[in-house]
mmCIF file of the N, C-alpha and C atoms, coordinates in Angstrom:
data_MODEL
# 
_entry.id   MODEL 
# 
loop_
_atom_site.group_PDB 
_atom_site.id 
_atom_site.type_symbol 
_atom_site.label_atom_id 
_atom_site.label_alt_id 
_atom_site.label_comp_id 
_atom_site.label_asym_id 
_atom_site.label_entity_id 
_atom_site.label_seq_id 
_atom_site.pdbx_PDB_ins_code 
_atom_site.Cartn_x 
_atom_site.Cartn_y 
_atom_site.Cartn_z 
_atom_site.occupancy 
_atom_site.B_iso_or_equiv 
_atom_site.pdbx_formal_charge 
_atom_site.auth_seq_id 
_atom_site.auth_comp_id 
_atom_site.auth_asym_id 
_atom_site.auth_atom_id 
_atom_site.pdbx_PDB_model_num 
ATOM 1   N N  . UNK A 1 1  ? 25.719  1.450   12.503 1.00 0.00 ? 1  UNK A N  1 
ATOM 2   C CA . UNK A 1 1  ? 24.853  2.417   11.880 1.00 0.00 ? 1  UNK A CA 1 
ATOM 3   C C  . UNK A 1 1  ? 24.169  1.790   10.654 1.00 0.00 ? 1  UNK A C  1 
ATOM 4   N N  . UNK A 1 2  ? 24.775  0.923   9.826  1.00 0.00 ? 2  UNK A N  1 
ATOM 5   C CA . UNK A 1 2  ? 24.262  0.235   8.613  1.00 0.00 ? 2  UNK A CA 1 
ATOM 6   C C  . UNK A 1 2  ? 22.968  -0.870  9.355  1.00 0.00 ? 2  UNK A C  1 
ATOM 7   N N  . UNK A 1 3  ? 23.344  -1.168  9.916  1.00 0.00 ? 3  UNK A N  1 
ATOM 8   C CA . UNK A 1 3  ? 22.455  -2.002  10.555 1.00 0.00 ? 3  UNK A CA 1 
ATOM 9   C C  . UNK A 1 3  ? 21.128  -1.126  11.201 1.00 0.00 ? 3  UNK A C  1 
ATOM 10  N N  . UNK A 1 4  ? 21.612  -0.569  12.141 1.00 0.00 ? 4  UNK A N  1 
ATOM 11  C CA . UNK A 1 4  ? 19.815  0.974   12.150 1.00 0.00 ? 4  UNK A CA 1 
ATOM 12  C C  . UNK A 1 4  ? 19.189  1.244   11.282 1.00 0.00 ? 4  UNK A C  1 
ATOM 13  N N  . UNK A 1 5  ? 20.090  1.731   10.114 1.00 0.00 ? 5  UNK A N  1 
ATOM 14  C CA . UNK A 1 5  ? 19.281  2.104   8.483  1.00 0.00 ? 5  UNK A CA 1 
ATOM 15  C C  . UNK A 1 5  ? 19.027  1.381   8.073  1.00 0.00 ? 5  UNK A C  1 
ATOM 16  N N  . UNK A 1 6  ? 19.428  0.060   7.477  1.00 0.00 ? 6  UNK A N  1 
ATOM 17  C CA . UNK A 1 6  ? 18.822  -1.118  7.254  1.00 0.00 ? 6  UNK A CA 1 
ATOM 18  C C  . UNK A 1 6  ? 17.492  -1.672  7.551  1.00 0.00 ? 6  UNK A C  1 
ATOM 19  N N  . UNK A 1 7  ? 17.347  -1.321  9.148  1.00 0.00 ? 7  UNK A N  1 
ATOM 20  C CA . UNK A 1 7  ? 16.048  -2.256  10.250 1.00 0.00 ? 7  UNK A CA 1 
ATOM 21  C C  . UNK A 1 7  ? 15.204  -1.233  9.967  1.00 0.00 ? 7  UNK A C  1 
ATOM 22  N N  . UNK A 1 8  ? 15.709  0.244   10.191 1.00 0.00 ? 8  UNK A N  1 
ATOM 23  C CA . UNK A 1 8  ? 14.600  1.122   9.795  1.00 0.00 ? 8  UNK A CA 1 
ATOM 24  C C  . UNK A 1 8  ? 13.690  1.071   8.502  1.00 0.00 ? 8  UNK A C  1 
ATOM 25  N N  . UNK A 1 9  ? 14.742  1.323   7.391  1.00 0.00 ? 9  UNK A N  1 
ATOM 26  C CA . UNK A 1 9  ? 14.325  0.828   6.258  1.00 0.00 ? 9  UNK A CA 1 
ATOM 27  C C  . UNK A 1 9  ? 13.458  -0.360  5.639  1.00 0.00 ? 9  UNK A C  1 
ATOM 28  N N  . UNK A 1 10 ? 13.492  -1.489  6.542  1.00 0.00 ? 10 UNK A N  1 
ATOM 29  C CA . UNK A 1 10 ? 12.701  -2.607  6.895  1.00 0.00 ? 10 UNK A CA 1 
ATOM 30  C C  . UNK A 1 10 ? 11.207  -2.612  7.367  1.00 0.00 ? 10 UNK A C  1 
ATOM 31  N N  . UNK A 1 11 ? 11.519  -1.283  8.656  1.00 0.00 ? 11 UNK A N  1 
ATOM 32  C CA . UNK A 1 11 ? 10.009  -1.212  9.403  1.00 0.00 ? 11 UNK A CA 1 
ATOM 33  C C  . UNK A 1 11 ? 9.256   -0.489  8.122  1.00 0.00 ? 11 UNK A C  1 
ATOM 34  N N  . UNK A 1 12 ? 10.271  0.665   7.660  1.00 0.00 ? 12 UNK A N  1 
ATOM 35  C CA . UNK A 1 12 ? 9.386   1.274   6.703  1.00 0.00 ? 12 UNK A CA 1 
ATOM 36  C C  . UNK A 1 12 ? 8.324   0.365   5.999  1.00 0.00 ? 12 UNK A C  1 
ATOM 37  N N  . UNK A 1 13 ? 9.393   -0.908  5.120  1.00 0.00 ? 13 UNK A N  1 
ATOM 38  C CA . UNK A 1 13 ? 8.254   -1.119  4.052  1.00 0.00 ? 13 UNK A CA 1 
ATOM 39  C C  . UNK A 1 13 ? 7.525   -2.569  4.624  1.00 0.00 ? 13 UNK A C  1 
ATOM 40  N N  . UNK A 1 14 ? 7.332   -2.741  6.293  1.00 0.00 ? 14 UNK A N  1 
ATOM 41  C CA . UNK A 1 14 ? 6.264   -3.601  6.757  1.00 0.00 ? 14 UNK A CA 1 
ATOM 42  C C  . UNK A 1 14 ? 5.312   -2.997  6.991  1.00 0.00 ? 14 UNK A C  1 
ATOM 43  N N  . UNK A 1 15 ? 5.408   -1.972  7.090  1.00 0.00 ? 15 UNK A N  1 
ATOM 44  C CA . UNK A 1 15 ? 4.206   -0.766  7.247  1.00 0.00 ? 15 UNK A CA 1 
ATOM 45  C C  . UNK A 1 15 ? 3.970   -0.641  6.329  1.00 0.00 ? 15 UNK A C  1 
ATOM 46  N N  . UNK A 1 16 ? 4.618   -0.372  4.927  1.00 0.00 ? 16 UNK A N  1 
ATOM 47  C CA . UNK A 1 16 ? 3.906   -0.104  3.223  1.00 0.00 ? 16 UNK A CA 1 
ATOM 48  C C  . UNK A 1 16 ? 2.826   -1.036  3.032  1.00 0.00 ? 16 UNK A C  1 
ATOM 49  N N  . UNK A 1 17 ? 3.757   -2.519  3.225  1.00 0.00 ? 17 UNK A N  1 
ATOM 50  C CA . UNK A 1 17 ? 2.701   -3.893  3.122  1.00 0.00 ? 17 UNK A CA 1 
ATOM 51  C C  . UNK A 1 17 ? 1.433   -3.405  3.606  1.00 0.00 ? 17 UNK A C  1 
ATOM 52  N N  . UNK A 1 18 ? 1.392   -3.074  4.773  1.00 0.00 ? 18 UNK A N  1 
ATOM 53  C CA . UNK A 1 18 ? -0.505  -2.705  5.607  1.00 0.00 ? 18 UNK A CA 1 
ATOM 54  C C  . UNK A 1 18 ? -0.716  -1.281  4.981  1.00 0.00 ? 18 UNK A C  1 
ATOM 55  N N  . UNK A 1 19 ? -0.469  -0.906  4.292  1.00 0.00 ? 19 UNK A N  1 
ATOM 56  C CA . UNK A 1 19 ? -1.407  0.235   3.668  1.00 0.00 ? 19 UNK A CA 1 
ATOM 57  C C  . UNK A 1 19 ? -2.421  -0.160  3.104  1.00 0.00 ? 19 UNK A C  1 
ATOM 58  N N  . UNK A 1 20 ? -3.439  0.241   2.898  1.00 0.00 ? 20 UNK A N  1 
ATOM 59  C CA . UNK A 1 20 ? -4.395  -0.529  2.097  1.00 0.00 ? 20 UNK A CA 1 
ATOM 60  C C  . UNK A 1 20 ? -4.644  -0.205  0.559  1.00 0.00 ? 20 UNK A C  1 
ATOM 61  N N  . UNK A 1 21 ? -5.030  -1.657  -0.819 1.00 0.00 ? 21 UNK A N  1 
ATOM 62  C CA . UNK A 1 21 ? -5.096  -1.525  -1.555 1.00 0.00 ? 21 UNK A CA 1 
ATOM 63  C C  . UNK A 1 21 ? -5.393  0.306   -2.482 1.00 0.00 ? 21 UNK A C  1 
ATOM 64  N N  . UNK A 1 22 ? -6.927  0.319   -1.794 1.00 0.00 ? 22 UNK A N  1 
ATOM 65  C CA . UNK A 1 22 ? -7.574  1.964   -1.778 1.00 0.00 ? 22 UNK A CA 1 
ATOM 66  C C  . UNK A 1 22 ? -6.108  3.070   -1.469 1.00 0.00 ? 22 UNK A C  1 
ATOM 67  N N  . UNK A 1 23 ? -5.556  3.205   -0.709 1.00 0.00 ? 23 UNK A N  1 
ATOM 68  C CA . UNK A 1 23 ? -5.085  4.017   -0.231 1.00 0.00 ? 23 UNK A CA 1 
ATOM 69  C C  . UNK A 1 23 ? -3.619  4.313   -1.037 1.00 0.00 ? 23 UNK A C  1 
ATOM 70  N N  . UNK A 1 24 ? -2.857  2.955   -1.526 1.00 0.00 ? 24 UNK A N  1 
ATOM 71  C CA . UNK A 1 24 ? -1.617  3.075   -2.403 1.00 0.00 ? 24 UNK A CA 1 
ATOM 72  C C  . UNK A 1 24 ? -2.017  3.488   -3.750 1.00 0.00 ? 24 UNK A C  1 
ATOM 73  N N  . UNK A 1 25 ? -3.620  3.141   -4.277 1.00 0.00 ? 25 UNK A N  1 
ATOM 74  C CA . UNK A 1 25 ? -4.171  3.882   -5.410 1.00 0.00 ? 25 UNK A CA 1 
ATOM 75  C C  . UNK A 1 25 ? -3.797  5.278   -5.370 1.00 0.00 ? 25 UNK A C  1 
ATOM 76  N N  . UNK A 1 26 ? -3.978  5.852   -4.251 1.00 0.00 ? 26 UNK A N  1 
ATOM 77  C CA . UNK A 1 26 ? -4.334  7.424   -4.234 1.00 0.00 ? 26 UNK A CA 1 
ATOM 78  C C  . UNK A 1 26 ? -2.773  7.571   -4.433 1.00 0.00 ? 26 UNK A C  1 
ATOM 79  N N  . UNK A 1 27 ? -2.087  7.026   -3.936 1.00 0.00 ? 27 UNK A N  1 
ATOM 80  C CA . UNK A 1 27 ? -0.696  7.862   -3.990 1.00 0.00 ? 27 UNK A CA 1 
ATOM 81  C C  . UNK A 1 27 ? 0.741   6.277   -5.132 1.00 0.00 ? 27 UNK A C  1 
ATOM 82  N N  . UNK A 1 28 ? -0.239  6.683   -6.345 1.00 0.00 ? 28 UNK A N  1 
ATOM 83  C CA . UNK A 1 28 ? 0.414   5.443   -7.303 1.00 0.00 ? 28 UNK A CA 1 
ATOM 84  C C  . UNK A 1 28 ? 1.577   5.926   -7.853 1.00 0.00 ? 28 UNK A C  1 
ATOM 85  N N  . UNK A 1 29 ? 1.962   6.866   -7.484 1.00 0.00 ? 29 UNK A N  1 
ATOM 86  C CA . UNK A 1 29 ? 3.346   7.254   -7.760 1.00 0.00 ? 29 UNK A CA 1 
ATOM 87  C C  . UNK A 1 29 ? 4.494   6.946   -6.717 1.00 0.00 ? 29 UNK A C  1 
ATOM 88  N N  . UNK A 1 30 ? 4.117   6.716   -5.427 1.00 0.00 ? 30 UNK A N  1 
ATOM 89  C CA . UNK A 1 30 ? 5.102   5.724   -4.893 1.00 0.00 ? 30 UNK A CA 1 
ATOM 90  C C  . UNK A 1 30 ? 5.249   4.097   -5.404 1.00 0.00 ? 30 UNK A C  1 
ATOM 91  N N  . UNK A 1 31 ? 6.292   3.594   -5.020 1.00 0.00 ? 31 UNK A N  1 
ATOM 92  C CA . UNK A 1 31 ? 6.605   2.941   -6.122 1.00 0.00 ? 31 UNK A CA 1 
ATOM 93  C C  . UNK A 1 31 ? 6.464   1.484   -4.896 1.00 0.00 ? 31 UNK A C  1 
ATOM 94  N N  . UNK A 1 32 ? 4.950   0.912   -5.013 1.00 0.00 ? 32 UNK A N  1 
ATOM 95  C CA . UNK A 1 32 ? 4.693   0.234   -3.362 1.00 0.00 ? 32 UNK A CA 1 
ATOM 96  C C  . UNK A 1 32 ? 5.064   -0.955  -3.749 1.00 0.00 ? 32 UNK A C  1 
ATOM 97  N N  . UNK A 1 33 ? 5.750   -1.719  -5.160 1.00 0.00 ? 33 UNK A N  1 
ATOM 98  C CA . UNK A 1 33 ? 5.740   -3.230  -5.055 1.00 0.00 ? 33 UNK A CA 1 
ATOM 99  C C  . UNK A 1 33 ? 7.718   -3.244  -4.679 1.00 0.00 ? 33 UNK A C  1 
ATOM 100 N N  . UNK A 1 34 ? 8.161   -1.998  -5.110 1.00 0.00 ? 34 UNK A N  1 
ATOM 101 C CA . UNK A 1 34 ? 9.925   -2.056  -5.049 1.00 0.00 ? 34 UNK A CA 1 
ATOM 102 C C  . UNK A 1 34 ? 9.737   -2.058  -3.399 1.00 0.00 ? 34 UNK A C  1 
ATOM 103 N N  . UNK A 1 35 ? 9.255   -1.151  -2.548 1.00 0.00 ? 35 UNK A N  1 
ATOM 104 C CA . UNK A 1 35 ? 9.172   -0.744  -1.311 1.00 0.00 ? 35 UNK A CA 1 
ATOM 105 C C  . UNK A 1 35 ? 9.284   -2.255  -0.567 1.00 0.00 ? 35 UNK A C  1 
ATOM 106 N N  . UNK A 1 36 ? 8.256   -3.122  -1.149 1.00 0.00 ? 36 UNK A N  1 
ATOM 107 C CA . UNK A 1 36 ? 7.710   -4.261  -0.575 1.00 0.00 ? 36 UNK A CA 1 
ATOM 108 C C  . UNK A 1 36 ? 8.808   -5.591  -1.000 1.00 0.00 ? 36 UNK A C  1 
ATOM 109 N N  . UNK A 1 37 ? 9.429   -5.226  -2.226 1.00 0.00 ? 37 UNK A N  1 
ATOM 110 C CA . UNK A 1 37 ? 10.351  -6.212  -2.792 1.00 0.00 ? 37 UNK A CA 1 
ATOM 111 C C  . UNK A 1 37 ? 12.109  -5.795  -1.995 1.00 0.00 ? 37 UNK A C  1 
ATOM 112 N N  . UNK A 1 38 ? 12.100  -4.614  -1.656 1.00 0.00 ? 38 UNK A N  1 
ATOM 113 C CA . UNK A 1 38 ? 13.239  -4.143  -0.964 1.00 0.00 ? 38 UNK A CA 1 
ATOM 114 C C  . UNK A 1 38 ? 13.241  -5.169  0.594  1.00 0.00 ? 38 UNK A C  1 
ATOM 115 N N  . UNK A 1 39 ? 12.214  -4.765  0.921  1.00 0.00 ? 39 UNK A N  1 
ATOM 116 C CA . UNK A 1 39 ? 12.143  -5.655  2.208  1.00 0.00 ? 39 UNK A CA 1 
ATOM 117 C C  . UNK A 1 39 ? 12.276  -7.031  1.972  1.00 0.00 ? 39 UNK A C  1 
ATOM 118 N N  . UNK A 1 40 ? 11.657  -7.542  1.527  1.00 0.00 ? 40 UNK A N  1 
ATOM 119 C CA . UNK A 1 40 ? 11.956  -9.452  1.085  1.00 0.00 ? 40 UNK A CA 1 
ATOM 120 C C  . UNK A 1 40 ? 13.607  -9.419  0.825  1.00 0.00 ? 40 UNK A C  1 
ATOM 121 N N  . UNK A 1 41 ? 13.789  -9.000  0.331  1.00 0.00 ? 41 UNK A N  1 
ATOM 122 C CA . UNK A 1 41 ? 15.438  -8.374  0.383  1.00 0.00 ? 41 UNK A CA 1 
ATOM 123 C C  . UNK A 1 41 ? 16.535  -8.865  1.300  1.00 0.00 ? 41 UNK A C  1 
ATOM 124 N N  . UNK A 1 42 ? 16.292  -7.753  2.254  1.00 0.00 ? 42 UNK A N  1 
ATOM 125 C CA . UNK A 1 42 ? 16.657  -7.475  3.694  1.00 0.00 ? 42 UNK A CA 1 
ATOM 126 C C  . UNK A 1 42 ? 16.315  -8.704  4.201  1.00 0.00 ? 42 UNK A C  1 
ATOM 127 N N  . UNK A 1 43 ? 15.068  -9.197  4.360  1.00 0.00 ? 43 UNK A N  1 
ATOM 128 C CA . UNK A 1 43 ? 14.536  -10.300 5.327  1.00 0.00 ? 43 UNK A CA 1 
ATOM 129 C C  . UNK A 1 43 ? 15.212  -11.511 4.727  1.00 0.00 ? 43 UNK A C  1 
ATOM 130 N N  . UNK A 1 44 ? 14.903  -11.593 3.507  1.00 0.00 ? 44 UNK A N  1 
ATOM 131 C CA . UNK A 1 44 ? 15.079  -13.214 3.326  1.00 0.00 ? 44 UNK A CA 1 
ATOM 132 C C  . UNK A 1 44 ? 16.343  -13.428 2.687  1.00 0.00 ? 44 UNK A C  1 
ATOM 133 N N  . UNK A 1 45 ? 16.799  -12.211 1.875  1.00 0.00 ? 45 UNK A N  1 
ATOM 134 C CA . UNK A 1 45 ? 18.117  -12.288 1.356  1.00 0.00 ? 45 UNK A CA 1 
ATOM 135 C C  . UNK A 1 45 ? 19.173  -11.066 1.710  1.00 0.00 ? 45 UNK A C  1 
ATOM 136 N N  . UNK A 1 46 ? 19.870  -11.413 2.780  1.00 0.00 ? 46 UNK A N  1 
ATOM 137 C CA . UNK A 1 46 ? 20.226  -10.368 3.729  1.00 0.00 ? 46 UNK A CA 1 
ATOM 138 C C  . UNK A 1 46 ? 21.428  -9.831  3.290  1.00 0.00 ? 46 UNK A C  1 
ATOM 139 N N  . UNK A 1 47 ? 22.194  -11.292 2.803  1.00 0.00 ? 47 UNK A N  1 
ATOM 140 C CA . UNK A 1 47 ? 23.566  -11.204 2.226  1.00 0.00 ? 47 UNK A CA 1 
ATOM 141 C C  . UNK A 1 47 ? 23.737  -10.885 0.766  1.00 0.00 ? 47 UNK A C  1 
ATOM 142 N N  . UNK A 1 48 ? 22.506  -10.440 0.282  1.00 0.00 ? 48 UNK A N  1 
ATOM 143 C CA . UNK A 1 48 ? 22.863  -9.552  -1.250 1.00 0.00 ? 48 UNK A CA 1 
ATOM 144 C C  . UNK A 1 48 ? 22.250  -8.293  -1.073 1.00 0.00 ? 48 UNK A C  1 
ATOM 145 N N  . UNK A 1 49 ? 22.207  -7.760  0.351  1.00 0.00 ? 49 UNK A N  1 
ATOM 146 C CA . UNK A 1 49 ? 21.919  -6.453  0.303  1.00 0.00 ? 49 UNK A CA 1 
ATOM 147 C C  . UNK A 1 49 ? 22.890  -5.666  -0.237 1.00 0.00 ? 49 UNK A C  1 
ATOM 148 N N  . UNK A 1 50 ? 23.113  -4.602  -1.229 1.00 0.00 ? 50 UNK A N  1 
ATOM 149 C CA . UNK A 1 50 ? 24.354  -3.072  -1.424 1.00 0.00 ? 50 UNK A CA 1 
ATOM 150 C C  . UNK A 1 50 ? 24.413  -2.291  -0.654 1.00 0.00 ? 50 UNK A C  1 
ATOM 151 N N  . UNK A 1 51 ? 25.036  -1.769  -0.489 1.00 0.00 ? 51 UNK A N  1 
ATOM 152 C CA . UNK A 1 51 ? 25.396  -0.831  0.912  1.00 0.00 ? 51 UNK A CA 1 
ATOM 153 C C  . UNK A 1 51 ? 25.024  0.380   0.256  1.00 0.00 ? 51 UNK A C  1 
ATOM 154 N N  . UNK A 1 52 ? 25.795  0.722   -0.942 1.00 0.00 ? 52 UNK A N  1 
ATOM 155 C CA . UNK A 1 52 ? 25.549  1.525   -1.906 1.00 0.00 ? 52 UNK A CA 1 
ATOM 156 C C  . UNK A 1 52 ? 24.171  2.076   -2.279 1.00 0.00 ? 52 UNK A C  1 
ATOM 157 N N  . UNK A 1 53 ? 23.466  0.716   -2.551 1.00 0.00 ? 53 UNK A N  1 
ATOM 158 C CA . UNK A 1 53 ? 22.129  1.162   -3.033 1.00 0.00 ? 53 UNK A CA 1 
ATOM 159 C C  . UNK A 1 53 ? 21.288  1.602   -1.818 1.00 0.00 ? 53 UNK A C  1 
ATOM 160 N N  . UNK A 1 54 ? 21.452  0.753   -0.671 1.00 0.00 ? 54 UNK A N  1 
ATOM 161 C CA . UNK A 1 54 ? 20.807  1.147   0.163  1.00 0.00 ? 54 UNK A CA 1 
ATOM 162 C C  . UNK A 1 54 ? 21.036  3.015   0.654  1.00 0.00 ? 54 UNK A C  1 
ATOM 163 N N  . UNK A 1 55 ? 22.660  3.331   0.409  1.00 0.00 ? 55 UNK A N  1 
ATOM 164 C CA . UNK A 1 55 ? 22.687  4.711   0.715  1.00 0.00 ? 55 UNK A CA 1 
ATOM 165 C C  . UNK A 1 55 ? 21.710  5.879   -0.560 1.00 0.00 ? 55 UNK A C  1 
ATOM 166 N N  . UNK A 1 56 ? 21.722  5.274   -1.787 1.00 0.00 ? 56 UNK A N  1 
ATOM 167 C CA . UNK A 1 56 ? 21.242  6.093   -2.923 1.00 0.00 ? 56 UNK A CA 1 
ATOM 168 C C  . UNK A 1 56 ? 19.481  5.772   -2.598 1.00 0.00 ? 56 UNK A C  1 
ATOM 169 N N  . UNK A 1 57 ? 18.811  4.756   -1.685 1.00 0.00 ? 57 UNK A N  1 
ATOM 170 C CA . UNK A 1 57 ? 17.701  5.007   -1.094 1.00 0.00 ? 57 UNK A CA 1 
ATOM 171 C C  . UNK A 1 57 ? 17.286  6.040   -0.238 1.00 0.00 ? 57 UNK A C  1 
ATOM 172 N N  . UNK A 1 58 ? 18.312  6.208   1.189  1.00 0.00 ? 58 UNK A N  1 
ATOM 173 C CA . UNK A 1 58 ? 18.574  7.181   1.709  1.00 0.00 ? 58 UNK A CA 1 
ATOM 174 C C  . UNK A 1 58 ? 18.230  8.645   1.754  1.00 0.00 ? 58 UNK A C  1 
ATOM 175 N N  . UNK A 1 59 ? 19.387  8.656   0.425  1.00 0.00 ? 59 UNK A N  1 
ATOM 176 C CA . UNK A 1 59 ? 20.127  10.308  0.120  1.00 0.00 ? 59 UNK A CA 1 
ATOM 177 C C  . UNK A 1 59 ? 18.546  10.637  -1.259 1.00 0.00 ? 59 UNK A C  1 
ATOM 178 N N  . UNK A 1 60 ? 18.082  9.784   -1.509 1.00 0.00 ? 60 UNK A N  1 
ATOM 179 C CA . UNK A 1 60 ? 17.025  10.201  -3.164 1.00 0.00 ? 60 UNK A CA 1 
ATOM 180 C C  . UNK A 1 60 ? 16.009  9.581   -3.241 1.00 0.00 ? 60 UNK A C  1 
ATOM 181 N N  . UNK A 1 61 ? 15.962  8.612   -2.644 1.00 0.00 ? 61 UNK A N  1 
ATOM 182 C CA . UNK A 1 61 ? 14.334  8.013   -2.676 1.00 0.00 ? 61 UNK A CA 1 
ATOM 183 C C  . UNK A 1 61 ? 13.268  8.197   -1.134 1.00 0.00 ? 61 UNK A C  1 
ATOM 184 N N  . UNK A 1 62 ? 14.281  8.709   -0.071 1.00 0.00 ? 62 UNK A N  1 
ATOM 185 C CA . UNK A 1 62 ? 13.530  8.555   1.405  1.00 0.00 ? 62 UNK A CA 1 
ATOM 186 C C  . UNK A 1 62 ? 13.022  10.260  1.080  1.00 0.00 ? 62 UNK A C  1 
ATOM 187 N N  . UNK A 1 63 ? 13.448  11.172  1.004  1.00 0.00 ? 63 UNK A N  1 
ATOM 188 C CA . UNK A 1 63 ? 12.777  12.598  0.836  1.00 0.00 ? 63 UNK A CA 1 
ATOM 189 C C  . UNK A 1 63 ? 12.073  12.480  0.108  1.00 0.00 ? 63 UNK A C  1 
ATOM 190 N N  . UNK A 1 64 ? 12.107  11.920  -1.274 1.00 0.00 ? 64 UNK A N  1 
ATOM 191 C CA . UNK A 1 64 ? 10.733  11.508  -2.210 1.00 0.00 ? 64 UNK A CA 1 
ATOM 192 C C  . UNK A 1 64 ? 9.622   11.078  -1.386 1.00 0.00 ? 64 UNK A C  1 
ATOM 193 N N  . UNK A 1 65 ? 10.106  10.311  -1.267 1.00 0.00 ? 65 UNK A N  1 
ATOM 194 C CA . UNK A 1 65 ? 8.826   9.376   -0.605 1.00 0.00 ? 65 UNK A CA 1 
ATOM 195 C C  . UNK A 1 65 ? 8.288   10.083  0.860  1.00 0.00 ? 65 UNK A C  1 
ATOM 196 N N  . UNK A 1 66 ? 9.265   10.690  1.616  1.00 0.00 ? 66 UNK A N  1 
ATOM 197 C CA . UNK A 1 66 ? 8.415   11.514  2.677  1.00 0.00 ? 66 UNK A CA 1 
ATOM 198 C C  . UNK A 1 66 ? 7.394   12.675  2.080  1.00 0.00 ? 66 UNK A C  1 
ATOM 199 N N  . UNK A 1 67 ? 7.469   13.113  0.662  1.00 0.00 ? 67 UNK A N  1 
ATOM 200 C CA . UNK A 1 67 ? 6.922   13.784  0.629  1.00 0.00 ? 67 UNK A CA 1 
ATOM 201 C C  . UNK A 1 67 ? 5.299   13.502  -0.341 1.00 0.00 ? 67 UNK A C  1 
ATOM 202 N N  . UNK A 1 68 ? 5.889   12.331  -0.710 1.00 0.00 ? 68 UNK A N  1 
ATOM 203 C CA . UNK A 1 68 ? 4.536   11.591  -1.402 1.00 0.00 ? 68 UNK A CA 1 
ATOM 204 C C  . UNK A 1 68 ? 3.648   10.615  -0.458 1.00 0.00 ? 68 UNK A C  1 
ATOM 205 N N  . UNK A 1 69 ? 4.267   10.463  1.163  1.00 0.00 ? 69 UNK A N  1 
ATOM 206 C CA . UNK A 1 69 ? 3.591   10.144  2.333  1.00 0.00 ? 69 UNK A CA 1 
ATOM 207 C C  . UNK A 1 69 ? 2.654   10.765  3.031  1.00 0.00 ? 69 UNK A C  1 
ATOM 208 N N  . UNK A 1 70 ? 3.300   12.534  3.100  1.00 0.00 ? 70 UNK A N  1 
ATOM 209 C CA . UNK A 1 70 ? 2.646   13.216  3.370  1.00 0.00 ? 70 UNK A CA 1 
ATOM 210 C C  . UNK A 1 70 ? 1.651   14.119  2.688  1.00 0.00 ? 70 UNK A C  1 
ATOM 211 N N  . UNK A 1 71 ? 1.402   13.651  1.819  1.00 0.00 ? 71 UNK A N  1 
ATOM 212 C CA . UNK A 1 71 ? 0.614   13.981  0.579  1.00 0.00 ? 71 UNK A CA 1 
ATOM 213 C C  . UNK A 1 71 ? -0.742  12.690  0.745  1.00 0.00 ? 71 UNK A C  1 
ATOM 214 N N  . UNK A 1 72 ? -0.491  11.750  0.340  1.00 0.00 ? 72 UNK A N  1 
ATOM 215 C CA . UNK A 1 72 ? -1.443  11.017  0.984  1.00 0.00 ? 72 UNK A CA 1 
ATOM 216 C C  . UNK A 1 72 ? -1.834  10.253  2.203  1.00 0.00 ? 72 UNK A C  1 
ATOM 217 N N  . UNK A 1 73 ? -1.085  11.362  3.008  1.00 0.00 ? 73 UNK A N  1 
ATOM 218 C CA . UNK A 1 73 ? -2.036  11.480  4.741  1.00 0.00 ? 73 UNK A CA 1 
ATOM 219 C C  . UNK A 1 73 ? -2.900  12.808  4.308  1.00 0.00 ? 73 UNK A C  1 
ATOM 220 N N  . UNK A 1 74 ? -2.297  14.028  3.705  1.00 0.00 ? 74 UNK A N  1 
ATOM 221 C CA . UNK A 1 74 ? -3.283  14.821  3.101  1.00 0.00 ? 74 UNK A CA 1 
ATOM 222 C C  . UNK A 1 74 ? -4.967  14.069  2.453  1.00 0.00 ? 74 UNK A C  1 
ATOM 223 N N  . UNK A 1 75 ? -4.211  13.340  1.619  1.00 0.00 ? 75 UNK A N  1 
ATOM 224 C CA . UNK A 1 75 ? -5.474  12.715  0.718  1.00 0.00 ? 75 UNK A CA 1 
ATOM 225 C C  . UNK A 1 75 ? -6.422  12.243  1.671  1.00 0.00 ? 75 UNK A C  1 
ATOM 226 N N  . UNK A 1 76 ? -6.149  11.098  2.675  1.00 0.00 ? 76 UNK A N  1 
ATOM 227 C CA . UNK A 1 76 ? -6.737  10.308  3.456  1.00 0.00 ? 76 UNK A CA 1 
ATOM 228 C C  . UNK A 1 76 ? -7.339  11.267  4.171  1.00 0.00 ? 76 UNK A C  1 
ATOM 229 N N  . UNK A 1 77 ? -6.918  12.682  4.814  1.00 0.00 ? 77 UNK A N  1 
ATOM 230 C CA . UNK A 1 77 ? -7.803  13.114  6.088  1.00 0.00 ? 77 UNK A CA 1 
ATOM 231 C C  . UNK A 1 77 ? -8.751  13.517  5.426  1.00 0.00 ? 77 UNK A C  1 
ATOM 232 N N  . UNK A 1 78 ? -8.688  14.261  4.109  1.00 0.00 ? 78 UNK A N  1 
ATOM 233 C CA . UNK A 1 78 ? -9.733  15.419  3.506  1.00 0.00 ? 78 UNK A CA 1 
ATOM 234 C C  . UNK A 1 78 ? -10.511 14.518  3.006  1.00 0.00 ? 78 UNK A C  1 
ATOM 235 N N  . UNK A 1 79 ? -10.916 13.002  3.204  1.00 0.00 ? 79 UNK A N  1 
ATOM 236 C CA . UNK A 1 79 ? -11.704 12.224  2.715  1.00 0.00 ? 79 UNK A CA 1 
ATOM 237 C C  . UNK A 1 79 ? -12.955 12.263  3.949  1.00 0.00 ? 79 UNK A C  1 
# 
């Protein structure tokens, strides 16, 4: 299961990376360089991942952020 949340958590922020400059403007309250530095993380430094932190991502930063996602898919359509 650590390993699913982990990879998931991964796809998440390879997808942050391709957001575009314009578009992480609109929603600068997500926090897109940790998102992007979390992943280098995972990828390149696998064996100093926290298990811990990764759960306090989870449980307090993934509902944040779903809801500051869907906020600027808001932004983006009404453009």
């Amino acid at each position: 299961m650590q390993d699913a949340v982990i990879r998931n958590l991964q796809t998440l922020a390879e997808s942050a990376k391709r957001i575009s400059s314009e578009s992480q403007q609109l929603a600068s309250p997500i926090p897109w360089k940790q998102i992007v530095g979390f992943r280098n993380l995972v990828v390149h430094e696998y064996l100093r991942v926290d298990l811990e932190f990764v759960w306090q991502i989870v449980n307090v930063d993934l509902p944040l952020l779903k809801e500051q996602a869907l906020h600027l898919r808001e932004l983006i359509a009404s453009r």
